[in-house]
KEVOKE-818950 format. One record per atom (N, C-alpha, C, O, CB): residue number from 0; atom name; x negated, y negated, z negated. Coordinates in nm, 2 decimals. Glycine has a CB too. Layout:
N
{num NUM atomo CA xx X yy Y zz Z}
...
END
This chain:
71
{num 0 atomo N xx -0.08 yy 0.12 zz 0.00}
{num 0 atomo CA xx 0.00 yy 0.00 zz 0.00}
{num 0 atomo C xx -0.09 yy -0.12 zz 0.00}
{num 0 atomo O xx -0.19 yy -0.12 zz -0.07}
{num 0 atomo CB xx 0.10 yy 0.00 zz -0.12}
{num 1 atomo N xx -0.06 yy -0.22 zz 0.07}
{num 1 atomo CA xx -0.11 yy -0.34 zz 0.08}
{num 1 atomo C xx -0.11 yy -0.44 zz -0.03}
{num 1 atomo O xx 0.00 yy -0.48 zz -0.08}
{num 1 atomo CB xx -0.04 yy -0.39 zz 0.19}
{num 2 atomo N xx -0.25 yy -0.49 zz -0.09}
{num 2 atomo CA xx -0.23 yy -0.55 zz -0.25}
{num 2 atomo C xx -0.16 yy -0.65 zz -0.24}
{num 2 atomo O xx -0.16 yy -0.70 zz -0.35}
{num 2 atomo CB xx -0.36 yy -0.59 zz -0.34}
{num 3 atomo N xx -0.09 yy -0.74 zz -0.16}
{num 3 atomo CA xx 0.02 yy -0.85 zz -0.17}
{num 3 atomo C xx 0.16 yy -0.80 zz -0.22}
{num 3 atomo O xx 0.23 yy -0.84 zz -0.32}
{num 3 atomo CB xx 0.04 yy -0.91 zz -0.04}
{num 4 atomo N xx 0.20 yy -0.70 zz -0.10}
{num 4 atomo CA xx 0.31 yy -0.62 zz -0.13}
{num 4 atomo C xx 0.32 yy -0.54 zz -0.24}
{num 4 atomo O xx 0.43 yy -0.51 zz -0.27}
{num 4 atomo CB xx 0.35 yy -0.55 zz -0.05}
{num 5 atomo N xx 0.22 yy -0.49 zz -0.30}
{num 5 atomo CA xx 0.23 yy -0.43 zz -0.42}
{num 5 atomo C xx 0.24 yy -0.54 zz -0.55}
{num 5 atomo O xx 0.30 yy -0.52 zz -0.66}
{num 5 atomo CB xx 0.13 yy -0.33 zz -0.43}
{num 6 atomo N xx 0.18 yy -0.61 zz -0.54}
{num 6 atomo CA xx 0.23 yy -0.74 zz -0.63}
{num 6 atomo C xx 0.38 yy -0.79 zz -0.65}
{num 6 atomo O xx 0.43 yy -0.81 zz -0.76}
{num 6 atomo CB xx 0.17 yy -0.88 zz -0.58}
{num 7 atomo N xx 0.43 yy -0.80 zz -0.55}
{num 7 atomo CA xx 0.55 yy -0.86 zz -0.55}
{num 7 atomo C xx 0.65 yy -0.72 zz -0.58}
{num 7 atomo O xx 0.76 yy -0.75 zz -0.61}
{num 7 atomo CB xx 0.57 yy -0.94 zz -0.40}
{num 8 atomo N xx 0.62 yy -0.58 zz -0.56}
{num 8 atomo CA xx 0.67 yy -0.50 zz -0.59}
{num 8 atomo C xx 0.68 yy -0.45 zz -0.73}
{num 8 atomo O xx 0.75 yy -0.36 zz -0.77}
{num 8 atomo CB xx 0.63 yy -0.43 zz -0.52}
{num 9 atomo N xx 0.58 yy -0.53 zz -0.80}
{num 9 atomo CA xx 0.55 yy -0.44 zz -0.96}
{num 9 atomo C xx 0.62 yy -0.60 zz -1.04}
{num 9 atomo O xx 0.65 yy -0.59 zz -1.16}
{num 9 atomo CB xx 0.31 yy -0.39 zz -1.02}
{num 10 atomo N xx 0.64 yy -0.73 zz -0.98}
{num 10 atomo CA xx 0.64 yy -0.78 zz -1.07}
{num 10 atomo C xx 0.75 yy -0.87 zz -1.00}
{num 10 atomo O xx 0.72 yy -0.99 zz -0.97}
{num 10 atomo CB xx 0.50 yy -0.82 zz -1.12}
{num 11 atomo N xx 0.87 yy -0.82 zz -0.98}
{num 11 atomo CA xx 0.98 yy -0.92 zz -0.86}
{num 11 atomo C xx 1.05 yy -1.00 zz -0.96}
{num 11 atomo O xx 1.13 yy -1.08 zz -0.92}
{num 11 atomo CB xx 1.12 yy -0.81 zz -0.74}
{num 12 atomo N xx 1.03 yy -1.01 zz -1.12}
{num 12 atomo CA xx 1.09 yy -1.10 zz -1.16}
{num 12 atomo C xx 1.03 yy -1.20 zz -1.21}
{num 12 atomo O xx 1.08 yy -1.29 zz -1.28}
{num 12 atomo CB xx 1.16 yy -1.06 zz -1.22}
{num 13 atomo N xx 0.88 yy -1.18 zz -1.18}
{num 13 atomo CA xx 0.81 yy -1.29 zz -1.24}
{num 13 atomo C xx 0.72 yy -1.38 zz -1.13}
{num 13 atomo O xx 0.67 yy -1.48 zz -1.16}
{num 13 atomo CB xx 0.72 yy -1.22 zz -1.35}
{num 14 atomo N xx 0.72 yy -1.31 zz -0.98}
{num 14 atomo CA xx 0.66 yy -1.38 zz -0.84}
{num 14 atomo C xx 0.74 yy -1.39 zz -0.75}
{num 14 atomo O xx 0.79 yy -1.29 zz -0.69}
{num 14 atomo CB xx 0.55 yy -1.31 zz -0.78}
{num 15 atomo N xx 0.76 yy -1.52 zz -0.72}
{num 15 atomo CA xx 0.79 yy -1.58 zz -0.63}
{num 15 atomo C xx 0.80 yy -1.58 zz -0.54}
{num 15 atomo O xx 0.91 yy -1.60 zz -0.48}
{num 15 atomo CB xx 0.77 yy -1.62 zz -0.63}
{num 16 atomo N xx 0.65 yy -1.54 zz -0.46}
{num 16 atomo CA xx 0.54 yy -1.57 zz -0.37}
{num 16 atomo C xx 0.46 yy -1.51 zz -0.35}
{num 16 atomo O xx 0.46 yy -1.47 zz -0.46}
{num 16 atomo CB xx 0.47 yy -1.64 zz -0.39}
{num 17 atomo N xx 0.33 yy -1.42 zz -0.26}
{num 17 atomo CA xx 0.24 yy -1.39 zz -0.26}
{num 17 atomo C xx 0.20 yy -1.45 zz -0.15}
{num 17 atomo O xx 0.28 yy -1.41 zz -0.06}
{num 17 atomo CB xx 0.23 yy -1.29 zz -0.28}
{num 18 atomo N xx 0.10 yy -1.54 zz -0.09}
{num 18 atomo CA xx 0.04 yy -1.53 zz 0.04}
{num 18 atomo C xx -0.14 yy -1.56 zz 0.03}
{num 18 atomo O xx -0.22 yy -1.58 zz -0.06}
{num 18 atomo CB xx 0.13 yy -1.66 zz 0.12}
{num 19 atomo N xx -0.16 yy -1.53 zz 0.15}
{num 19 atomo CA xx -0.31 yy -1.58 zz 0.13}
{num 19 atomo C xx -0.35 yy -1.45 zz 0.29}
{num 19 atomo O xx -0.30 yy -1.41 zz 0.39}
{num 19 atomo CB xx -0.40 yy -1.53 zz -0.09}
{num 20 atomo N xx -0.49 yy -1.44 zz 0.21}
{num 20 atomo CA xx -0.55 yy -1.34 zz 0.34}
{num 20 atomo C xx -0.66 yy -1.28 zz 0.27}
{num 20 atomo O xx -0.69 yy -1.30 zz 0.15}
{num 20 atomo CB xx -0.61 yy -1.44 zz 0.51}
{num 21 atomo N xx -0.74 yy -1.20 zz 0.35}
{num 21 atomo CA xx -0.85 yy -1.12 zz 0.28}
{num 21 atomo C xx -0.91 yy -1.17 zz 0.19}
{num 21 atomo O xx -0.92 yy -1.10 zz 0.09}
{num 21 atomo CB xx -0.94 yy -1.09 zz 0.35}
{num 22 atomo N xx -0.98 yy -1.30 zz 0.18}
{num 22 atomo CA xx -1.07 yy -1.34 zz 0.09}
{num 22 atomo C xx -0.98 yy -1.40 zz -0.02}
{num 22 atomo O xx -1.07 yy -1.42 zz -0.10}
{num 22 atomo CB xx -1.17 yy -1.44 zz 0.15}
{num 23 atomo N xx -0.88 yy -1.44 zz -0.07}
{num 23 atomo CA xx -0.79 yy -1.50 zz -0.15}
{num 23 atomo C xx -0.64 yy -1.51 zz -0.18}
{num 23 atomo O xx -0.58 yy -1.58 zz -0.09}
{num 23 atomo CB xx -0.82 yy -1.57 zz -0.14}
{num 24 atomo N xx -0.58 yy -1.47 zz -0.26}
{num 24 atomo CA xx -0.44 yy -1.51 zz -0.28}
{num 24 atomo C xx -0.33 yy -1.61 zz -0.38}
{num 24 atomo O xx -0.30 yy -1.61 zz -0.50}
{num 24 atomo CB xx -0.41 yy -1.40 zz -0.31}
{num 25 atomo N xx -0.29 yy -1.67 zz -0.31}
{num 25 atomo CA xx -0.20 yy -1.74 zz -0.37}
{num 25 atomo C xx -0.06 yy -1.70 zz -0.45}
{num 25 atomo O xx 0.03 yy -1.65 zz -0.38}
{num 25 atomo CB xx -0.17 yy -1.82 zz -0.30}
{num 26 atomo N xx -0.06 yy -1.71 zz -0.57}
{num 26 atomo CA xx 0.09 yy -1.62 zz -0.60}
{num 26 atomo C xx 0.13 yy -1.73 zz -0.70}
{num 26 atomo O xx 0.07 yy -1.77 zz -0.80}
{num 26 atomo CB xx 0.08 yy -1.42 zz -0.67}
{num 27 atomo N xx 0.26 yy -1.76 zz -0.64}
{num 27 atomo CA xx 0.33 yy -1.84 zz -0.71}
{num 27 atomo C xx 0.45 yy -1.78 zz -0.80}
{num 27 atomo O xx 0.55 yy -1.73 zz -0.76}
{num 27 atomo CB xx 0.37 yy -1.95 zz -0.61}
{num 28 atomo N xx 0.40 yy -1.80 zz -0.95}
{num 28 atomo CA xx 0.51 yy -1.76 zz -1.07}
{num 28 atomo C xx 0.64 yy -1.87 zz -1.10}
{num 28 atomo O xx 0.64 yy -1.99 zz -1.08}
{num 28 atomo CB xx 0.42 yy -1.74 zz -1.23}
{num 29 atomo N xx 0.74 yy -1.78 zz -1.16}
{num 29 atomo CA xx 0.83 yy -1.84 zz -1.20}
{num 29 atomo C xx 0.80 yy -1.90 zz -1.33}
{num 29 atomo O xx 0.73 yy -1.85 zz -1.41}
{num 29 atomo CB xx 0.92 yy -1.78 zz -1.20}
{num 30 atomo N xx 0.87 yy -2.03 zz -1.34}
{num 30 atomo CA xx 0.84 yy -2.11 zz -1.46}
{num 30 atomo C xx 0.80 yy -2.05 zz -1.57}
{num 30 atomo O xx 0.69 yy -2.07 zz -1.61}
{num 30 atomo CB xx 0.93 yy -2.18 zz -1.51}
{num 31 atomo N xx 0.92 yy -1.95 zz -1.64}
{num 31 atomo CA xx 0.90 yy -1.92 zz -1.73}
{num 31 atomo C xx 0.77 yy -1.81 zz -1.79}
{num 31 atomo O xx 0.75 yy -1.76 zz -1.90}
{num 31 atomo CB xx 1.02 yy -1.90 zz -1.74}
{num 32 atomo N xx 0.70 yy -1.81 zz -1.68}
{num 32 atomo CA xx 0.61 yy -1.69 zz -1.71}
{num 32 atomo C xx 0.48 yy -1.70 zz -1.75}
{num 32 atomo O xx 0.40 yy -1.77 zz -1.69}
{num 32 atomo CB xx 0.59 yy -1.62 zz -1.60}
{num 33 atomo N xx 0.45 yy -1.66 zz -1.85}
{num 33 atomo CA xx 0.35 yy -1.75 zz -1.93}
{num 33 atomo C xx 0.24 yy -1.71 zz -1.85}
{num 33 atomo O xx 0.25 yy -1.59 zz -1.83}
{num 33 atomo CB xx 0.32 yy -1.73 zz -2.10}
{num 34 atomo N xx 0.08 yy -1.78 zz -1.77}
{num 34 atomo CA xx -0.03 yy -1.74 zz -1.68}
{num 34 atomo C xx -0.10 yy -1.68 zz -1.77}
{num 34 atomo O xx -0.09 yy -1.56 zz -1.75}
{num 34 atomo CB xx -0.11 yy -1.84 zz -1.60}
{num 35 atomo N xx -0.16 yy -1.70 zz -1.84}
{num 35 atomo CA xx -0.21 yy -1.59 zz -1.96}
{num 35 atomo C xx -0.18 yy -1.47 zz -2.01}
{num 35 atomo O xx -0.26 yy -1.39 zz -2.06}
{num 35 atomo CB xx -0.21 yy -1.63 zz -2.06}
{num 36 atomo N xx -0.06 yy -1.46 zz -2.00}
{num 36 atomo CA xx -0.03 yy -1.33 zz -2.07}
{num 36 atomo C xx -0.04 yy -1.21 zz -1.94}
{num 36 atomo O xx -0.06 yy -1.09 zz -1.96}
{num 36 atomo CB xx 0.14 yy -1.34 zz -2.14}
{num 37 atomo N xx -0.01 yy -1.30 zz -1.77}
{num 37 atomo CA xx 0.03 yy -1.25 zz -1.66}
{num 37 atomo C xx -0.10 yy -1.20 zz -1.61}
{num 37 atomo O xx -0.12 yy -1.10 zz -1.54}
{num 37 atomo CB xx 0.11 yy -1.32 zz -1.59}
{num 38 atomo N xx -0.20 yy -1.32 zz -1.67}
{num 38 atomo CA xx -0.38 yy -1.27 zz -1.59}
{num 38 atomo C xx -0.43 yy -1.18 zz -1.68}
{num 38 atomo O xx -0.54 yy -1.13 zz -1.66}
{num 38 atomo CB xx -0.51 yy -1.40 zz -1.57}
{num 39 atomo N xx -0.35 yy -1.14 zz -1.79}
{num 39 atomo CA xx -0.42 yy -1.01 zz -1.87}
{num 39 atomo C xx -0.37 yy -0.92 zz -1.81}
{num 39 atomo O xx -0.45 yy -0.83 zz -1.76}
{num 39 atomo CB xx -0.40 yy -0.97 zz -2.02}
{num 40 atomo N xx -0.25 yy -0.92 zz -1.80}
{num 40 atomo CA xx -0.16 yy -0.79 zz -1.74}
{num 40 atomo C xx -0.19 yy -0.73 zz -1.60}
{num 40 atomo O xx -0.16 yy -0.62 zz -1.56}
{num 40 atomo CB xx -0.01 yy -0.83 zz -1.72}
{num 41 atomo N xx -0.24 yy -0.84 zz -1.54}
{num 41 atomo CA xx -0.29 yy -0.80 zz -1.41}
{num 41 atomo C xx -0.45 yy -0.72 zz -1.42}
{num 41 atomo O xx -0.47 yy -0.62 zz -1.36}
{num 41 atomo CB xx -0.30 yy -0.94 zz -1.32}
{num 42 atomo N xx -0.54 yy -0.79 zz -1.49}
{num 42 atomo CA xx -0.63 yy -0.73 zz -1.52}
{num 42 atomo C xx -0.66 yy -0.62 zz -1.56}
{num 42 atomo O xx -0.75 yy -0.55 zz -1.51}
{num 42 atomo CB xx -0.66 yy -0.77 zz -1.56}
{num 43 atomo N xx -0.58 yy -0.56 zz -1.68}
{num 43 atomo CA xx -0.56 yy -0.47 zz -1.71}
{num 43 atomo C xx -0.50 yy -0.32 zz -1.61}
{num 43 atomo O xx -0.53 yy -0.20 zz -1.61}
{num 43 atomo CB xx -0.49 yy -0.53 zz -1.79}
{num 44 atomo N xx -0.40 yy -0.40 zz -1.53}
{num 44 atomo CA xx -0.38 yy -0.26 zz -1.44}
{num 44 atomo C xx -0.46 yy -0.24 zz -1.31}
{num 44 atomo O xx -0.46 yy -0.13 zz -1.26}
{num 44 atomo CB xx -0.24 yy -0.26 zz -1.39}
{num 45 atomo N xx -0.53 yy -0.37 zz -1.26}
{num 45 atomo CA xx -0.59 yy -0.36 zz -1.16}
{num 45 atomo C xx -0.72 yy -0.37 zz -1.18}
{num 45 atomo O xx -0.77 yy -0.46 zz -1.12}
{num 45 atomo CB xx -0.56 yy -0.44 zz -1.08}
{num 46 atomo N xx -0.82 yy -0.26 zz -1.26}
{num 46 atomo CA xx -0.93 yy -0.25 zz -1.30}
{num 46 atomo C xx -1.03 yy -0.16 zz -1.16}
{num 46 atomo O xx -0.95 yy -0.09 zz -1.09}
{num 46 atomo CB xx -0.90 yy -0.18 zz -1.45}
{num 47 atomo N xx -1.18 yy -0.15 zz -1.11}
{num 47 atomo CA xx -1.16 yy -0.06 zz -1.02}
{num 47 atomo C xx -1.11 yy -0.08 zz -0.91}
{num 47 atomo O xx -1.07 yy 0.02 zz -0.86}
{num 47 atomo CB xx -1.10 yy 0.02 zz -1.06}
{num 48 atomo N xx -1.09 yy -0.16 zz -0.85}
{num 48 atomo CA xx -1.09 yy -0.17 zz -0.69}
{num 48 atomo C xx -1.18 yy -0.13 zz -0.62}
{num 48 atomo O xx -1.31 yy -0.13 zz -0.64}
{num 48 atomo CB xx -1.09 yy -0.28 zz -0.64}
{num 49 atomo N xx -1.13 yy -0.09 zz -0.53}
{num 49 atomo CA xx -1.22 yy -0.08 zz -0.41}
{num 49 atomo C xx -1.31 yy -0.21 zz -0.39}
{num 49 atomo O xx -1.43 yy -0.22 zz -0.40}
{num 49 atomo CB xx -1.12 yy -0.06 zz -0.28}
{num 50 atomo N xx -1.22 yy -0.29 zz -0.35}
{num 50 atomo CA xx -1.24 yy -0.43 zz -0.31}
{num 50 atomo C xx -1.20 yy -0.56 zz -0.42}
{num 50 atomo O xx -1.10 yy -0.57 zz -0.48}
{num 50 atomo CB xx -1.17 yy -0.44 zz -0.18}
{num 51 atomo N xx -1.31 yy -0.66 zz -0.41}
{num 51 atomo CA xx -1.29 yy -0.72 zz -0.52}
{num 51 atomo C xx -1.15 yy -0.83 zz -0.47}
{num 51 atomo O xx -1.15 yy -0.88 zz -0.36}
{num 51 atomo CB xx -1.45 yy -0.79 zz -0.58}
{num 52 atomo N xx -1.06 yy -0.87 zz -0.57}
{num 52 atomo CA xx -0.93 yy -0.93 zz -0.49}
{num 52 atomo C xx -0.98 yy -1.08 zz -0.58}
{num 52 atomo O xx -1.01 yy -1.06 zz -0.69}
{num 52 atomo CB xx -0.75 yy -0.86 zz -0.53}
{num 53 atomo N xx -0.98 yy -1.20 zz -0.53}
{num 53 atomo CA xx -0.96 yy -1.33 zz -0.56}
{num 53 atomo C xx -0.81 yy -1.40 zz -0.57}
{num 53 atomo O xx -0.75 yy -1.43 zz -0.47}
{num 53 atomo CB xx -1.03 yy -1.39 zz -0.46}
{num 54 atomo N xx -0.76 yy -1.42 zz -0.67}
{num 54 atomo CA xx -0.58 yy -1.46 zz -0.72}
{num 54 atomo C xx -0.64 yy -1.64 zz -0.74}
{num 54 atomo O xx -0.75 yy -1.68 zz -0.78}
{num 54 atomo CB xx -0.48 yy -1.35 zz -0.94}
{num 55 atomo N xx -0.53 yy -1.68 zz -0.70}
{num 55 atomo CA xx -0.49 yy -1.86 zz -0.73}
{num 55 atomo C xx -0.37 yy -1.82 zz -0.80}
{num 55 atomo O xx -0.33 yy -1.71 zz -0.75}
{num 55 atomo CB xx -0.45 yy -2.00 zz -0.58}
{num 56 atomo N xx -0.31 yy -1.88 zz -0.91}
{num 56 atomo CA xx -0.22 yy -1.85 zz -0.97}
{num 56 atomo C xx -0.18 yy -1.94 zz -0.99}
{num 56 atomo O xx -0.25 yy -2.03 zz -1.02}
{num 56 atomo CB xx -0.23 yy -1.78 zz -1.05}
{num 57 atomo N xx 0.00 yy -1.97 zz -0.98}
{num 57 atomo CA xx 0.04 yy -2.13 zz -1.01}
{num 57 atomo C xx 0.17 yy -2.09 zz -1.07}
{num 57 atomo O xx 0.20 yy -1.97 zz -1.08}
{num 57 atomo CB xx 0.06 yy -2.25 zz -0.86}
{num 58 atomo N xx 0.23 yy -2.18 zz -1.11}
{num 58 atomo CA xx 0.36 yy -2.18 zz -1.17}
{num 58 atomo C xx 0.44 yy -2.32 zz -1.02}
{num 58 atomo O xx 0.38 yy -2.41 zz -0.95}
{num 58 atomo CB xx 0.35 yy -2.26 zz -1.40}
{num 59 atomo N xx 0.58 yy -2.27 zz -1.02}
{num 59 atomo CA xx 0.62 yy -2.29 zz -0.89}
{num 59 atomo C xx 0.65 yy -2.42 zz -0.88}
{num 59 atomo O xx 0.64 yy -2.48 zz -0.77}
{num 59 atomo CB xx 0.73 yy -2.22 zz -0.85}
{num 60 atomo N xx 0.67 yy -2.46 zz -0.97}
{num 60 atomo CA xx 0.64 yy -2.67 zz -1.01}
{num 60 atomo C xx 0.57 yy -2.73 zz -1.02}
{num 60 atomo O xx 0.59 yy -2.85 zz -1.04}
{num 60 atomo CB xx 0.67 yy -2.73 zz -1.11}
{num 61 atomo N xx 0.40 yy -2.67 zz -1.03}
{num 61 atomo CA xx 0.28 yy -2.74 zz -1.08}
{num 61 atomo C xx 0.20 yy -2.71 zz -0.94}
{num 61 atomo O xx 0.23 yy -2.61 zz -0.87}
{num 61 atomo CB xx 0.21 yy -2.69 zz -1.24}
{num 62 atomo N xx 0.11 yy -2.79 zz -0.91}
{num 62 atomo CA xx 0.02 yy -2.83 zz -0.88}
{num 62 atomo C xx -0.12 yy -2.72 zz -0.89}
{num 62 atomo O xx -0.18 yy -2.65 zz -0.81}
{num 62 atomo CB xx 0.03 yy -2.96 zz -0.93}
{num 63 atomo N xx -0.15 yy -2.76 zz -1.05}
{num 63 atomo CA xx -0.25 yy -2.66 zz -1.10}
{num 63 atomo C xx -0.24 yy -2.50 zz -1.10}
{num 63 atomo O xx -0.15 yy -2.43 zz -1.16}
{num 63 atomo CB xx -0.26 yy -2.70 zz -1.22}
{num 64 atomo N xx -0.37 yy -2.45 zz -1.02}
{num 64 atomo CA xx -0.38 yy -2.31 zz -1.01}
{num 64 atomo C xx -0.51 yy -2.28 zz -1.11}
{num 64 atomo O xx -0.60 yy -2.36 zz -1.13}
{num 64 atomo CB xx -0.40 yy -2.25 zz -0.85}
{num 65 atomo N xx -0.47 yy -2.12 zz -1.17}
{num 65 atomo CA xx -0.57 yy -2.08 zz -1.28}
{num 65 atomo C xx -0.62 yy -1.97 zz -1.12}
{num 65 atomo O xx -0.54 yy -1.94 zz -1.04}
{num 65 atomo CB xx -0.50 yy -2.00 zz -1.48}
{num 66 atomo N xx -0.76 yy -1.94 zz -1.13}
{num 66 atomo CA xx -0.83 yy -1.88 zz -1.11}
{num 66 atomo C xx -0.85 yy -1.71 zz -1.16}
{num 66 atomo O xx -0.86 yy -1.67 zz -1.28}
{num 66 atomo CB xx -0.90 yy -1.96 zz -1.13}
{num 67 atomo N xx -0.85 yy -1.63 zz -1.06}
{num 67 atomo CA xx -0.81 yy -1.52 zz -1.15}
{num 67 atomo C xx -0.96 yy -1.38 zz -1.03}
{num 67 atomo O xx -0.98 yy -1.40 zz -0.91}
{num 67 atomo CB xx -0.56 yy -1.49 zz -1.13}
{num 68 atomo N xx -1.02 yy -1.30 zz -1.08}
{num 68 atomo CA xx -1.11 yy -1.26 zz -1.01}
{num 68 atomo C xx -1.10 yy -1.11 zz -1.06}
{num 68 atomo O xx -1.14 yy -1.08 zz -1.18}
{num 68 atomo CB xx -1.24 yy -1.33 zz -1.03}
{num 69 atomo N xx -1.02 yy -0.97 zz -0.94}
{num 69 atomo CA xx -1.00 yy -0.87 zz -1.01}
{num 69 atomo C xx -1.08 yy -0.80 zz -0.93}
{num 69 atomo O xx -1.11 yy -0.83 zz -0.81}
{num 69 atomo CB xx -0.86 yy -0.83 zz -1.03}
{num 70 atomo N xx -1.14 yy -0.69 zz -1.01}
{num 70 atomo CA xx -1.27 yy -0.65 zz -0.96}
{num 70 atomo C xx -1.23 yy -0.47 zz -0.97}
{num 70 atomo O xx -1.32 yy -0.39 zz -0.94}
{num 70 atomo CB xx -1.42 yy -0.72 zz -1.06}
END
C-alpha cells in the first residue's frame, strides 16, 4: 500500500489531507487533534521503513507546520 493512502486509511478522523510526493508530505489535521500526541503515534507505528518518509504536519487553520522525520 502506498504510504499516503495508508495514512488517510488508519487515521480518517483525524486527516484531512495527505499530499506531497516522494521526498515529503503534507498532511493536514483536524483542529481538534493535538500534533504531539499524533507525531508520537505515528512514530511509534511507523518505525523501520524501508524508506525514510519526511511529514509537514499542520492543523487545517494554521499556517504553522511541525516537522516530522519517520525512519
Amino acid at each position: 500500500m502506498e504510504f499516503p493512502h495508508e495514512l488517510r486509511e488508519l487515521y480518517p478522523d483525524k486527516i484531512i489531507e495527505v499530499r506531497g510526493n516522494a521526498d515529503a508530505l503534507t498532511v493536514i489535521l483536524n483542529n481538534n487533534v493535538d500534533i504531539e500526541k499524533f507525531k508520537d503515534e505515528l512514530k511509534k507505528k511507523f518505525t523501520g521503513l524501508a524508506d525514510q518518509q519526511l511529514l509537514f504536519i499542520k492543523h487545517e487553520d494554521r499556517q504553522d507546520f511541525e516537522k516530522l522525520v519517520l525512519e
